[in-house]
VONU-483290 format. One record per residue (C-alpha): residue number from 0; x, y, z; chain. Coordinates in steps of 0.25 Angstrom, whole numbers, always signed. Each point is the difference from the previous one (the first is absolute). Example, Ala and Ser with C-alpha at 12.3 -4.5 7.8 and 13.67 -1.06 7.14 Angstrom:
nr_px_py_pz_kette
0_+49_-18_+31_A
1_+6_+14_-2_A
***
This chain:
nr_px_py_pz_kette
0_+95_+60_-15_A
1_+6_+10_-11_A
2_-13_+0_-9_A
3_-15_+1_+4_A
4_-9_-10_-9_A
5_-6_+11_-7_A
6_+14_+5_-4_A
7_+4_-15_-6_A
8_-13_-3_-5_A
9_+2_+14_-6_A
10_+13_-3_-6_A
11_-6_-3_-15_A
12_-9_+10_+0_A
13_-15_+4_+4_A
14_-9_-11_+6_A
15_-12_-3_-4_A
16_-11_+7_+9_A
17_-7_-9_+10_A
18_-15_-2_-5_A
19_-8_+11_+7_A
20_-14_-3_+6_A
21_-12_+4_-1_A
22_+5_-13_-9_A
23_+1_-8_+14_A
24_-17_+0_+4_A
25_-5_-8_+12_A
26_-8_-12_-9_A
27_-7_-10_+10_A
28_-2_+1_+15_A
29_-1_-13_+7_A
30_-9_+0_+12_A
31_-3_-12_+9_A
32_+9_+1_+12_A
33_-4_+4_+14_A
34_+14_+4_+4_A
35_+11_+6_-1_A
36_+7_-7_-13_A
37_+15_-4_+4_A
38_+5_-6_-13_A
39_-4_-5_-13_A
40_+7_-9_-12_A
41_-3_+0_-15_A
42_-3_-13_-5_A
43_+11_-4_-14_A
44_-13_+2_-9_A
45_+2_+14_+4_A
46_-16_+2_+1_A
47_-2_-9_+15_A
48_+4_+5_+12_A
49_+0_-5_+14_A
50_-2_+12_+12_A
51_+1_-4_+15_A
52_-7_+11_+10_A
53_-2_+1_+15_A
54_-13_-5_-1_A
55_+6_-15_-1_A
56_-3_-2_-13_A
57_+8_-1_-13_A
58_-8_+2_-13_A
59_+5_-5_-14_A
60_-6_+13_-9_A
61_-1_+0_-16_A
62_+7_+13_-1_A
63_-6_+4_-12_A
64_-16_-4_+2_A
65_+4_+4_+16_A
66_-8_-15_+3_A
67_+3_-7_+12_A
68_+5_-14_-6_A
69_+2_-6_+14_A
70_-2_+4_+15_A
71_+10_-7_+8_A
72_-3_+1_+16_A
73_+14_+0_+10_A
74_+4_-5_+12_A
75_+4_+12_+5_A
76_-3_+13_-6_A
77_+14_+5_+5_A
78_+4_-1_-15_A
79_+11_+7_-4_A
80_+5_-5_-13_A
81_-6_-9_-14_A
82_+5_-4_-11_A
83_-5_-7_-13_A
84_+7_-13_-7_A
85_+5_+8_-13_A
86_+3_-14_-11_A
87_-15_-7_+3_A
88_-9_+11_+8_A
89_-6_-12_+11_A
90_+7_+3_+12_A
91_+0_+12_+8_A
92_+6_+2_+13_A
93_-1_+10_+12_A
94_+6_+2_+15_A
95_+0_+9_+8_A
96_+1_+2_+19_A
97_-2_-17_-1_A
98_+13_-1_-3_A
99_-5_-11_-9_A
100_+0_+1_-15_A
101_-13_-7_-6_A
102_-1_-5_-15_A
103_-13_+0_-7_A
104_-4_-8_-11_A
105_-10_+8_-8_A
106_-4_-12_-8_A
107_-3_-9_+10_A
108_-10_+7_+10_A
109_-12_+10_-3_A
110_-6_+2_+13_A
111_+10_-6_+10_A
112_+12_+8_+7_A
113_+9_-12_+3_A
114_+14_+1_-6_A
115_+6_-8_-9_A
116_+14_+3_+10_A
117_+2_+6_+11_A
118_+16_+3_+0_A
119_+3_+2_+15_A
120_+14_+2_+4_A
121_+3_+15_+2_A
122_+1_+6_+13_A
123_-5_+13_-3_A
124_-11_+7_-8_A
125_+1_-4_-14_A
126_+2_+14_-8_A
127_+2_-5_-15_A
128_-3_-13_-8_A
129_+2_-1_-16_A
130_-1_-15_-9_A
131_+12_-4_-7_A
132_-8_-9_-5_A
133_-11_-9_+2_A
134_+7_-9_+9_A
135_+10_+11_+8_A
136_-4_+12_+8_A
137_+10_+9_+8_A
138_-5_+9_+12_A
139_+8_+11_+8_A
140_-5_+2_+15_A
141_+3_+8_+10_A
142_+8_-10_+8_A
143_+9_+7_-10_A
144_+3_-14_-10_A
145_-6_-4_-12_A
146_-3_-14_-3_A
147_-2_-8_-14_A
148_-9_-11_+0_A
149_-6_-11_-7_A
150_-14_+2_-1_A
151_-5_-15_-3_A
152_+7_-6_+13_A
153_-2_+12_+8_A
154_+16_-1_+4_A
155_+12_+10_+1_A
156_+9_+1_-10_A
157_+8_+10_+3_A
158_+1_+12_+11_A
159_+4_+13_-4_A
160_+9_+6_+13_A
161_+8_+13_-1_A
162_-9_+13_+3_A
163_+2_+7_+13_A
164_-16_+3_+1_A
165_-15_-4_-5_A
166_+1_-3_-17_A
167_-12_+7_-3_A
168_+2_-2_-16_A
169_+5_-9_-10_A
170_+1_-1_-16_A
171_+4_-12_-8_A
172_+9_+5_-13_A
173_-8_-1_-11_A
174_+11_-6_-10_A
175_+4_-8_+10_A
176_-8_-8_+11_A
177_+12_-4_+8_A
178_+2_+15_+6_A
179_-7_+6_+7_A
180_+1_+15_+8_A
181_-5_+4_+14_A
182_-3_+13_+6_A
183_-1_+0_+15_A
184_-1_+10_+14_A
185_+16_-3_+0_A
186_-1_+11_-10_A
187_+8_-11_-8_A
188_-4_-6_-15_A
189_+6_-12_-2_A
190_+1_-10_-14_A
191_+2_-15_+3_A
192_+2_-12_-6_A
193_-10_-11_+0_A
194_+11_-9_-5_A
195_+9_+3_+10_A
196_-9_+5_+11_A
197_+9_+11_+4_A
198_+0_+14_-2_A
199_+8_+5_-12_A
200_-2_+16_+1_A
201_-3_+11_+12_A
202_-6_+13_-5_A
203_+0_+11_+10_A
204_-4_+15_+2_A
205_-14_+0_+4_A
206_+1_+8_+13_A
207_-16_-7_+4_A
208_-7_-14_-2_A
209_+0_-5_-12_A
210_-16_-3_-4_A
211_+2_-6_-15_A
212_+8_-5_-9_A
213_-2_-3_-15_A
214_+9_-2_-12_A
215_+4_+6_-13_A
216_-6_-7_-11_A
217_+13_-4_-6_A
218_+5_-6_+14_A
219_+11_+9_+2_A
220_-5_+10_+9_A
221_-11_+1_+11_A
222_-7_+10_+6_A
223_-2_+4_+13_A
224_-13_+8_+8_A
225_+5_+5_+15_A
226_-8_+7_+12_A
227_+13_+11_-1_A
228_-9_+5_-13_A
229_+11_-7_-10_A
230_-4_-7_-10_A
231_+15_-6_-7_A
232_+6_-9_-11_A
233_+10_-10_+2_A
234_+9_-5_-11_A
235_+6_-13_+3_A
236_+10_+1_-11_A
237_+8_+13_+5_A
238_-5_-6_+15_A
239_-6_+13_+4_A
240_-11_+12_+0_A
241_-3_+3_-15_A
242_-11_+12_+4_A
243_-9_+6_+11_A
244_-13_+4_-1_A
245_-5_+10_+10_A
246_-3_+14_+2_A
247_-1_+12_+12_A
248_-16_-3_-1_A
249_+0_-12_+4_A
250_-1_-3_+14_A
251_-6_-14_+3_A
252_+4_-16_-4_A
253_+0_-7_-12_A
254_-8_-13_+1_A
255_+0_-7_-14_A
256_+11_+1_-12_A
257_-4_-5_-14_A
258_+6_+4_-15_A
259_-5_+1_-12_A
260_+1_-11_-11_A
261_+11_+8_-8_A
262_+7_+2_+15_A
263_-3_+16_-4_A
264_-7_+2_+12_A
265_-1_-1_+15_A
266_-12_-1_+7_A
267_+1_+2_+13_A
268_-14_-1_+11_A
269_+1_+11_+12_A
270_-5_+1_+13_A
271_-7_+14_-2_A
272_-10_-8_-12_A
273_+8_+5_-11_A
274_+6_-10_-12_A
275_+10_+6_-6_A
276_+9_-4_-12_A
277_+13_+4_-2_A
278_+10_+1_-14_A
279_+12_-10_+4_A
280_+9_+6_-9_A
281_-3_+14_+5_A
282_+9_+6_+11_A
283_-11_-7_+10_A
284_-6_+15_+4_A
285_-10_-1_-12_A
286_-12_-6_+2_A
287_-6_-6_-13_A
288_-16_+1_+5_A
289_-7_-1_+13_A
290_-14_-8_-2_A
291_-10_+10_+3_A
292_-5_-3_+13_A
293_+1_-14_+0_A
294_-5_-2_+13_A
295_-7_+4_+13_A
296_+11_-6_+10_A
297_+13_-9_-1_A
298_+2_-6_-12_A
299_+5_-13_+4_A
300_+4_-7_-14_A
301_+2_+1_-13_A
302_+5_-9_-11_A
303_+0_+1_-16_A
304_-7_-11_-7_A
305_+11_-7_-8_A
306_-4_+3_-13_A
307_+3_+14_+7_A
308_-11_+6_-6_A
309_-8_+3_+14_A
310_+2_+4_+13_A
311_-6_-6_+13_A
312_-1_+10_+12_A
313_-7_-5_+11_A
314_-2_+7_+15_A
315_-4_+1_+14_A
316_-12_+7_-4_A
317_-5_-13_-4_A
318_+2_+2_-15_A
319_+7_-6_-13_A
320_+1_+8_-10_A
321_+5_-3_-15_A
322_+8_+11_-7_A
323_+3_+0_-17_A
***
């Protein structure tokens, strides 16, 4: 590369300034889990969200009243990923050291914990699921695949083979459902196609596992969150690292990626309990903010709502917490 980002994103003069907190205030705090939170999903009304914790349950929060709108008890509370239909909002899903992914219809039961689908193939730990839509799910597990399946008949539509090591992450493209990336302990990213079911780009250069994976929001770029303490943005029209995001401070992995609505930011979750956001077009050493103390351990997750005007940070110290 001849140019760093912030030189070309400098090319027509001054960038705006990023929006400095104290702007960015911690708003609600969502309490109710026993365990340590591993993942969350924010439902397509932007205001639900679904959380899944250690302590084997996964609660369905109103974000903004911080109510619990459904308490769904698991199988196993080995949970290590959920996700939320985004088009309708009924179904969420989780998985986790089961190996099973288990689709819940939240309209359907108020106090039982049966699932509406239990999606059993995978031969290892499932790390990642996310809705296409109400009828198709994708997971990643550790048995290093991913597999697309069909949620009403419970059947495998198609498996994903290619990585070299445990996927621990995926992102569907958001303007178009038929890509999707993965990030895995192969320290490999990978786009494929649905339609063809075959791996269409490689992107290397992490030098540790790969923990998360999300996109730009225009589809053309992802970004990357690593345990080498990188968090990276991938174009996939110049086939390549666009910018780095790191700096001499940083010493611990990087366990959830997510970007703002305008694409502006990078929001990365750290091992050491920090959340830190960083300026995509900036030469990847500047951090936008850091949240102020977000958290008192791991922050495990975090994800925009779509509207893009929250954040969601949840944690092994038990906690959710809702940033604006």
């Amino acid at each position: 590369m001849d140019k760093t980002m912030a030189d070309v994103a400098g090319l027509k003069g001054g960038l705006k300034e990023v929006r400095k907190p104290p702007s960015v205030k911690l708003r609600r705090t969502l309490k109710g889990h026993f365990g340590k939170v591993y993942a969350m999903g924010w439902a397509g009304d932007s205001q639900s969200l679904v959380s899944a914790s250690q302590d084997g349950k996964l609660i369905v929060w109103n974000a903004q009243t911080t109510n619990k709108l459904n308490a769904v008890p698991l199988r196993s509370s080995w949970v290590m990923t959920c996700a939320f239909e985004q088009k309708k909002g009924n179904l969420v899903a989780c998985g986790g050291l089961d190996n099973l992914c288990s689709v819940y219809n939240l309209n359907q039961q108020p106090q039982q914990s049966k699932a509406m689908k239990e999606l059993a193939a995978h031969d290892g730990y499932l790390s990642c699921c996310r809705f296409i839509d109400e009828t198709r799910i994708l997971t990643s597990s550790g048995d290093s695949s991913l597999i697309l399946w069909d949620i009403t008949s419970g059947e495998v539509l198609k498996t994903f083979l290619g990585h070299k090591g445990d996927v621990m992450s995926l992102a569907i493209n958001p303007t178009d459902s038929n890509v999707f990336v993965s990030g895995s302990v192969d320290r490999e990213a990978k786009i494929w196609d649905i339609r063809s079911g075959k791996c269409v780009q490689t992107h290397d250069g992490h030098e540790s596992d790969i923990n998360s994976v999300q996109f730009f929001p225009d589809g053309n770029a992802f970004g990357t969150g690593s345990d080498d303490s990188t968090c990276r943005l991938f174009d996939m029209r110049c086939y390549g690292e666009v910018n780095r995001f790191w700096n001499d401070s940083i010493m611990c992995g990087i366990t959830s990626v997510d970007f703002s609505k305008s694409g502006r930011l990078l929001i990365a979750g750290y091992d050491d309990y920090n959340v830190i956001a960083w300026d995509t077009l900036s030469s990847g050493k500047q951090q936008a903010f850091r949240l102020n103390q977000p958290h008192e351990n791991r922050v495990s997750c975090l994800s925009v709502n779509p509207k893009g005007d929250a954040l969601c940070t949840g944690s092994w110290d038990a906690l959710l917490k809702i940033w604006a």
